[in-house]
Structure formats: C-alpha cells, structure tokens
N, C-alpha and C positions, 0 to 999 in steps of 0.2 A: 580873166580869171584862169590860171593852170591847174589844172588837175590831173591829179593820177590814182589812179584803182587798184591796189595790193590784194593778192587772195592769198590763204594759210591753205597748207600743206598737211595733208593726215601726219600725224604724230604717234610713231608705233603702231601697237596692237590698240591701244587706246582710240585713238583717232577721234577725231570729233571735226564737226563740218563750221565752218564759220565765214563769210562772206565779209572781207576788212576791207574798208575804205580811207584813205587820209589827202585827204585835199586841200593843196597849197591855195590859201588864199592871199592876195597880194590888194592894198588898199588903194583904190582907183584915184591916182596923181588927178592934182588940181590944174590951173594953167601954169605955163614954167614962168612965167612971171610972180604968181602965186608962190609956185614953188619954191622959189629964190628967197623970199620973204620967212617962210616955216623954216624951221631948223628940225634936221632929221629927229626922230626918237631914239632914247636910246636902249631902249627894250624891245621882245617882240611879244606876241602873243598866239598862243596854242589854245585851241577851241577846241574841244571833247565831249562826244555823245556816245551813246552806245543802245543798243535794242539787242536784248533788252536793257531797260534800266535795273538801276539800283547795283550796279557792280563794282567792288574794293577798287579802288585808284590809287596810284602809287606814282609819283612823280618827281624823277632823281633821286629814287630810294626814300623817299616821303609821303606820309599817306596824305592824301588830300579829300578822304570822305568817298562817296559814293559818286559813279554815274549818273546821269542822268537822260534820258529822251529828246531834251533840248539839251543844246549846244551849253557848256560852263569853259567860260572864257580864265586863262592864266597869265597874266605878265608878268616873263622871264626875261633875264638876261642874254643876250644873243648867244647863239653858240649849240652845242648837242646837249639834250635834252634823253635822258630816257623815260619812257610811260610804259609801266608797267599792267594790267587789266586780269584781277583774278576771274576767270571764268565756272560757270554753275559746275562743270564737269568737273572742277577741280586744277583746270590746267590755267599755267599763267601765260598770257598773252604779252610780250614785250617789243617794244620797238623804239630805235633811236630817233628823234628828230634833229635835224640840224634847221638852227631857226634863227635867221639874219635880221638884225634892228629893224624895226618897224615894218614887218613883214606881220601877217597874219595867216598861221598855218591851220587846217583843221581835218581832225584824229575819227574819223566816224566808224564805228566796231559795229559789225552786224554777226549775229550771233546765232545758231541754226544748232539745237540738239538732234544728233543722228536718231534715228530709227534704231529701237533696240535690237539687236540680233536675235533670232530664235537659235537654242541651241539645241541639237539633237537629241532626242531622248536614248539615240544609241551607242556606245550597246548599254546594256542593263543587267543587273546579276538574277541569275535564276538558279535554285538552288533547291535540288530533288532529296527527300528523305524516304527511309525506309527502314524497317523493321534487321536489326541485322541477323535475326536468324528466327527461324519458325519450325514447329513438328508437321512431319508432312501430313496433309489433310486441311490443313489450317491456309486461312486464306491472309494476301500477303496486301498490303495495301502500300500504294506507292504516292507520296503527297509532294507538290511542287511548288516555291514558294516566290513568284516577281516580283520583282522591285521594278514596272517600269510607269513612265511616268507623262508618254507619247496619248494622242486621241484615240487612234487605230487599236481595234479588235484584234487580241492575239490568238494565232492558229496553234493548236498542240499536237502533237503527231510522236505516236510514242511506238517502240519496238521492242518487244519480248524476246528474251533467249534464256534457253535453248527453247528451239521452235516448237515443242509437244507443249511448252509452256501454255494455259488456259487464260487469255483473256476476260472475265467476265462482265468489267462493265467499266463506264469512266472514260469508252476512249473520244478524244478530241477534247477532252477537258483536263484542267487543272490535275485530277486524281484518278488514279485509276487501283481495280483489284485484279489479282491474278489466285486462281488457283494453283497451289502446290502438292493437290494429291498424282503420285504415281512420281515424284519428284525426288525419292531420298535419294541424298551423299550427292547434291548437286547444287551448283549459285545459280541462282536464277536473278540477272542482270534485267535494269529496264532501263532504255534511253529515250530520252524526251530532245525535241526537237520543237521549240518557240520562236516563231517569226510572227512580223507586224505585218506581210504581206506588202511591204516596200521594195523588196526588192535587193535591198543594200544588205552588203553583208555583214555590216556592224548589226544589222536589228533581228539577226538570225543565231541562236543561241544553242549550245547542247548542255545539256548536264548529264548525267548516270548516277544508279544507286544501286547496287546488289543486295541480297536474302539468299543466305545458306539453310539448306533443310538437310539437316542431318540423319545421317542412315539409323534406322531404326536398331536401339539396342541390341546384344548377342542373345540367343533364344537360352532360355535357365538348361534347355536340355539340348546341346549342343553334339555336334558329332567326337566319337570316342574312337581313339583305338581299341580293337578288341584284341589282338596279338599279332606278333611280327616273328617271324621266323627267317634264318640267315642260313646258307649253307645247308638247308636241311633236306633229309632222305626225303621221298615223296611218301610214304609211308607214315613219317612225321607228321607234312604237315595235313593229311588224310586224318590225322586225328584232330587236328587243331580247327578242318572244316567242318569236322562232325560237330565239334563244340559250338563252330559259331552257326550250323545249321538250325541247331538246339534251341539259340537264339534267338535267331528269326520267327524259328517256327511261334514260341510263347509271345512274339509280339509280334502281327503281323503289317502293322502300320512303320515299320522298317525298311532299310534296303543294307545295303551291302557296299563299297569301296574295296576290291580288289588290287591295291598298288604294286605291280611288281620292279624289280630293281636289277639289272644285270651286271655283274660285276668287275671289276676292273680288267681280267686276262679270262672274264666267260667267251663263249663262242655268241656266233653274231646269231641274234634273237635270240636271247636264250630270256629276256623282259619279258617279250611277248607270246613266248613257250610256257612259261609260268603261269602269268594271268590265266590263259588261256585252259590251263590242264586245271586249275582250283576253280574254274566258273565249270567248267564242262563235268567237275565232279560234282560240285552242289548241285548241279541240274538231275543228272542222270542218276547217280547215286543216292542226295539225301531232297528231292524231289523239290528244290528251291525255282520257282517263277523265275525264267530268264532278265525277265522284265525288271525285276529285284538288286538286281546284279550289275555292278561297274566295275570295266574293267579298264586300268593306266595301265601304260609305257612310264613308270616315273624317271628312267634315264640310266643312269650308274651311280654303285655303291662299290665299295672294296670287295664285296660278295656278291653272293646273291643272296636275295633277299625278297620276301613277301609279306607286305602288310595288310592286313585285314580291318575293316572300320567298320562298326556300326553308325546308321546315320537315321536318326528319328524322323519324324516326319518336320516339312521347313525346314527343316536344319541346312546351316550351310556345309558345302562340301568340304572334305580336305581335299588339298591339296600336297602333290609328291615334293618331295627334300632329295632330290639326287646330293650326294655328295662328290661324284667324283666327273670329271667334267668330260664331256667324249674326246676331246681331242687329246685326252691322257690314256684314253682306251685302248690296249693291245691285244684284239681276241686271239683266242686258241684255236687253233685246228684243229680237230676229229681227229686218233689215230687210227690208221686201216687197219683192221683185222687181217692176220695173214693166214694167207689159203688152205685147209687143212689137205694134209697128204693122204693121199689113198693108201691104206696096208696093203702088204702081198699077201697074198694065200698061198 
C-alpha cells in the first residue's frame, strides 16, 4: 500500500490549523495467472473520511451529502477528480485527485480549530470632563470616563495647573475636586494619566479638561479721574490740589494716583519734576499721608500734563495713556541766563 501525508498551510489572517491526509490505496493483485483470467475495471474508487464528521462534500462540483468518520466509498470514472470539503471555520478545503481504473485512492481530512486569539484590550478611550467655567470660591470637580475592557486594575495619576491650584480630594481615583479660591482671570487645566501597569504603551492613556474662573466683576465704585491739567502755571494747579485735598480729606478711606506726562520737546525729567512737586505739596502744604499718594512716570504727551485720580478703597488702579512715544521725543535745553554787568560808579 502507498501512501502520502499532505499538510494545509495557514490561509491569510484567517488561518486555521488542519492536519490532511489522502492515501493512495492500491487493491493487493491476485496470482498472474489469476490475473490474466480478470479483466481490469473500468472505474476507480475514492474513499473519504473526515474528523470531524458531518461536513458538506462536493465531488466534481456535485454535492454528495455529508462526511463521515468512516470511510464513504465513490466509483468514478478514471481520470481527475476534484473534492471539494466545506470546513466549520467557513473555509473550503479543495483538492484534485487523479484516479487510474481500478485503483483505490483514500481522502482522510483531519481537522483542528485554532485557539482563539486573545485580543488586546489596548488602548482604550478615556475621556475627562469638566465644568467649563466656575466663580472663584467654588469648587471644580474633574470626572473621567473608561471604556476598558482588560482584567488589570487601572492606576490614575492626575496633575494640576497652575501649581497654587488646591487638590482636595480624588486623587488616584477615577474623580477628583480642586479648589478655585484665590484663582480669578485663570484656566485651571487637570491631566490624567491611566495605565494598566503592563507596561505597553498602547494601555497608557492621557486625556485633559480645563475650568476658567473668571475675574471677579468691576467694583460699582471704581477709580475716577478727578482732574487733568496740561501746560499749566504751578500756581494753577496748586489750586486744583487743594480741591483734590478737600477730597480726600471728607473721605478718608481714599488714596490718590498722581500721573504725570512730559511732553513732546519738555526738558529731560520734567514727568518726574511734576509728580514729584503735587505729592510734596499735598504733603507739606494741605497735610495729605505720604502713604495716600502715588505717584507715575506715565511717559509723553504733546504737553505736559498732570492727572489727578481719585481711587476708593479695592479699586482697581488706573493706569497711564502716554500718547506720544519716546523715541518721537526731542527735549529742550535750559537757556543760560547771561551774566549780569557790574555798573560804574
């Protein structure tokens, strides 16, 4: 008896394991004297099993029913033969025979489902929400949402910004709160950081979510100009300080903004000549708290120029408006006084 053992080959991504046998059977000759007597047949026959059983059979594009465990014998005509064998996985098994008169050939199919693959649960979406904006005081909660679908216990590890930012509670878990007092006109970002502790960098995840806390509304009682004086005698605005002394005095929970401006072809200081002579008269003259008193450089004007502000208590400060930019600036020189002459006697 000849035989030969065929093994199948993975097939793509699909693949599937199958162990194929088909072995030439040949019917054991009588004596040649015998022999001479028989007249050859003039068919042959293909024997077919399969493990397992019970699978579609197809034979020269003809169904011929089902597999079986034992051997189902076919007598064909000599010649190529194709068998065709639907498999559980869905793949079709085919092979030609070539099958000589009175020959017996046999097809035996062994059949082996692969091991399913485990698929990674990595990566997996992880997706952080938050509040997008809160009054400062108020607390911000940051919640995080997995989709994964691994055995391994996930690690969370989360980071605040900006750093004064207040952890209070949640961390290494799922949710965490932060304090936002002392926070206004700022985003306060949190990033999360979820690994399975594998190691791999698909099961390592980041998300982010910010919370703006917006700056606390303008105070009903804001800082004022109380007058501005351009070009003026000192004399002038010696009256203009007495008024705003007047000022301060009926309200003493005030201060003062001094902004001086020097102007376009003034001599060099002449900003900080001003400031300097309306603080040192409110002091010394209408008996104003040094302490009361601010006093800017606010830059260049076409003139000069002194602005006076009243500023409540909290209030925010003003700030100077130069209009004219220093590198437009051409100060003045002093003229020298010329030397007076002695008279004769």
């Amino acid at each position: 008896m000849l035989k030969a053992i065929l093994k199948t080959r993975s097939i793509g991504k699909i693949g599937f394991a199958a162990l194929l046998a088909i072995t030439f059977c040949m019917a054991h000759p009588a004596s040649e004297a015998h022999a001479k007597k028989r007249k050859l047949a003039k068919y042959g026959t293909i024997k077919i099993l399969s493990t397992p059983g019970g699978l579609p059979l197809e034979i020269d594009g003809k169904p011929e029913g089902q597999t079986s465990t034992d051997y189902r014998s076919f007598d064909l005509d000599p010649g190529v033969h194709t068998i065709v064998i639907s498999l559980p996985n869905g793949q079709r098994w085919t092979r030609e025979v070539e099958l000589p008169a009175g020959r017996i050939k046999c097809v035996a199919l062994n059949f082996r489902q692969p091991p399913p693959v485990t698929s990674s649960p990595c990566p997996y979406p992880v997706n952080l929400s938050a509040n997008a904006q809160v009054n400062e005081g108020e607390i911000i909660t940051f919640t995080s949402d997995t989709t994964y679908s691994g055995s391994s216990a996930l690690n969370y590890t989360w980071t605040i910004s900006p750093g004064n930012a207040k952890l209070l509670s949640g961390a290494g878990t799922p949710t965490i709160s932060v304090d936002s007092t002392g926070l206004a006109g700022q985003r306060i970002t949190a990033t999360l950081v979820v690994d399975d502790g594998s190691g791999d960098p698909n099961c390592r995840q980041v998300a982010q979510a910010s919370t703006y806390v917006p700056p606390p509304p303008p105070r009903e009682n804001p800082s004022r100009q109380y007058d501005v004086c351009c070009s003026c005698s000192f004399d002038d605005q010696k009256a203009r300080l007495d008024n705003l002394a007047v000022e301060m005095q009926n309200d003493p929970s005030t201060t003062t903004y001094v902004i001086a401006y020097g102007g376009r072809s003034s001599r060099i200081g002449q900003a900080d000549m001003l400031g300097d002579r309306a603080r040192d008269y409110l002091v010394t003259n209408r008996g104003i708290d040094q302490s009361r008193i601010t006093v800017l450089n606010g830059g260049f004007r076409e003139e000069d120029c002194v602005e006076l502000w009243i500023v409540p208590s909290g209030a925010a400060a003003p700030v100077a408006t130069p209009t004219v930019d220093a590198s437009e600036v051409r100060p003045s020189t002093p003229r020298r006084r010329a030397p007076r002459r002695r008279g004769r006697y």
